[in-house]
Each structure stands twice: as C-alpha cells, then as structure tokens.
N, C-alpha and C positions, 0 to 999 in steps of 0.2 A: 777697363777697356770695353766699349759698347760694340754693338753689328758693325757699324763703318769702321771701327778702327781695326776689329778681329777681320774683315772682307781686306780692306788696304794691305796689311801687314802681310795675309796671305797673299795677296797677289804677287809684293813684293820679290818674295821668296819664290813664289812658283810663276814666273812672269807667261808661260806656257798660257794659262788661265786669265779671263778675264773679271773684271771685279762684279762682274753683273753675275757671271757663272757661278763665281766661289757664292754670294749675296745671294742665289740660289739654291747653292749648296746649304749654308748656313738655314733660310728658308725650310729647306727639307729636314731637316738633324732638330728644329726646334718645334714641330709637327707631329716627328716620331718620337721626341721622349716626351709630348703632352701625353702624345696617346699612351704610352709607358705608364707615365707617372696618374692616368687616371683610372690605371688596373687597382684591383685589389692587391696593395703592398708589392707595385711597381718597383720594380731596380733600373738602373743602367750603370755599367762598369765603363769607365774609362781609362783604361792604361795606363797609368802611372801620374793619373790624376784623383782618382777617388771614385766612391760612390754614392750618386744622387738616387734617394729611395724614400719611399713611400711609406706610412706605418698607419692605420685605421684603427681605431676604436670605439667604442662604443660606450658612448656618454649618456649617464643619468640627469635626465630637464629635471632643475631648480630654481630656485628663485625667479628672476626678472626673465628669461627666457622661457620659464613653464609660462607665466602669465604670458607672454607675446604668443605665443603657442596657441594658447587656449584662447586668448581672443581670435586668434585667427582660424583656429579649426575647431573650436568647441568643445564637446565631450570627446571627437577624436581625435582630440591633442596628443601624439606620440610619448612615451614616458621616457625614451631613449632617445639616442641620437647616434647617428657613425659619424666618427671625425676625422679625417684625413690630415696627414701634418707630412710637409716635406722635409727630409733629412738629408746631409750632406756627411759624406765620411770620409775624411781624407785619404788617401798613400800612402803606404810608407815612404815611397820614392819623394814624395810632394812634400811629406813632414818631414826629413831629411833634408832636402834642397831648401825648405824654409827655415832648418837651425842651423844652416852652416856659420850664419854670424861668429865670426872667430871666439872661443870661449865658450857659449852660450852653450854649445848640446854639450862638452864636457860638466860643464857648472852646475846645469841642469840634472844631469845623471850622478853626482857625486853628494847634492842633498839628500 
C-alpha cells in the first residue's frame, strides 16, 4: 500500500476528513519519525503494529573503503565509522494476526 492508497482508504473510513487533510496528515507522521529515527538509537512504537528503531555502531575502515577514505581525506582518514541500520520489530498482536492461516500457528508451535 503506498501514500495514495493509505490517504484513499483513510478517507474512506473517516469521510468527515478530506484526502488532502489525511495526505497531510500522513506528511506530518513521515517528518516526525525521520526526525526519530535520526536520533541516536531512535524508536517509535506503534500499537499493535510494532517497532521501527534505530541501532548505531561503530565500524572499523578496511579494505576498499579505508583506501576511498584515504584518498579522500589523507592522513586524516577516520579509522572508524558510526553506522546507522534501521530495524523493524513486530507485535505480538501483528505476529498473531499474521499466523492465523488455519494450522499454521498450531503446527508451528508443536515442532
């Protein structure tokens, strides 16, 4: 589901609201978990959807990137690096609603 389909669908539901409003709303909500997710080890919880979060580390330059490095900044070529990687954690509510397929979450838990 992209922006227009998630703005459509809302509107549907909420006909009070216009599709330009919600397409604004959406707007805003994609704005504030940039700005989240470019804190140091960012979260955002959503309800019974999961958590999109942030995890930082700090990488040792080797190989093909020491040299791009070093040609770029010389002897003050950094010897580390902080690396940012975004993460997704599901629900339990959402991992639930995703095994209902008749069988599956039994079958699953009895291996």
């Amino acid at each position: 589901m992209n922006n227009s389909e998630l703005s459509a669908e809302i509107a549907r539901r909420l006909p009070q609201f216009s599709r330009r409003d919600i397409h604004e709303v959406l707007e805003v909500l994609t704005e504030l978990c940039y700005a989240e997710l470019r804190k140091y080890d960012g979260e955002i919880h959503l309800t019974g959807i999961g958590k999109l979060y942030t995890e930082t580390h700090l990488v040792k330059v080797g190989g093909v990137m020491r040299d791009v490095l070093r040609n770029k900044h010389g002897k003050r070529a950094p010897e580390t690096l902080l690396r940012q990687t975004v993460r997704f954690r599901a629900a339990d509510a959402l991992r639930a609603e995703l095994n209902k397929e008749e069988g599956y979450e039994q079958e699953y838990h009895n291996e």
